[in-house]
N, C-alpha and C positions, 0 to 999 in steps of 0.2 A: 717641162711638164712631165709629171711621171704617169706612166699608164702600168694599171692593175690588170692583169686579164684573170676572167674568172673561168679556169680550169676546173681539174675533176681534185685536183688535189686541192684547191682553194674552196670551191664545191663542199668538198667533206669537212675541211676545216668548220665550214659557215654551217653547219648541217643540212648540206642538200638546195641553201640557196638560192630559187631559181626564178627570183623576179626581180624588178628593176630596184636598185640599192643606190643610198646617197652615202659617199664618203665623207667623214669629217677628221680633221684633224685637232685631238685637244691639246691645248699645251700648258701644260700643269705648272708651269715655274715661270711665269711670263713677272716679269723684269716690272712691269708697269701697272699704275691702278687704270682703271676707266676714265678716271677723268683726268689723269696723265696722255693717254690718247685721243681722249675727246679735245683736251687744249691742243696737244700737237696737229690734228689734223685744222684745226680753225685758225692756226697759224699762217701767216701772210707768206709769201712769197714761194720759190720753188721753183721751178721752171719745165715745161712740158715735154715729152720725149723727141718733139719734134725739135723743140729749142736744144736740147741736150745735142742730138745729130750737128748738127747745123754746129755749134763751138766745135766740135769734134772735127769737122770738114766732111760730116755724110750727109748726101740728101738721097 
């Protein structure tokens, strides 16, 4: 996870700042249409992070 903190020099960048702000990430060059992701996600199988551990030999 990356953490932003909002200092005085982050502060001035944003002019001044000083209320609750939602972060977004855009990605301008994305590889895939929508409904390239919408099939991929409706896609069968996968397996869940607790399965992934568990081949691995973590629990």
């Amino acid at each position: 996870m990356t953490r932003i903190t909002r200092d005085d020099s982050l502060r001035s960048k944003l002019n001044g700042l000083d209320k609750q702000m939602e972060l977004c990430y855009a990605f301008d060059q994305c590889p895939y249409t929508e409904e390239d992701l919408r099939r991929h996600m409706e896609e069968p199988g996968g397996s869940t992070l607790e399965e992934i551990w568990r081949r691995l030999g973590r629990t």
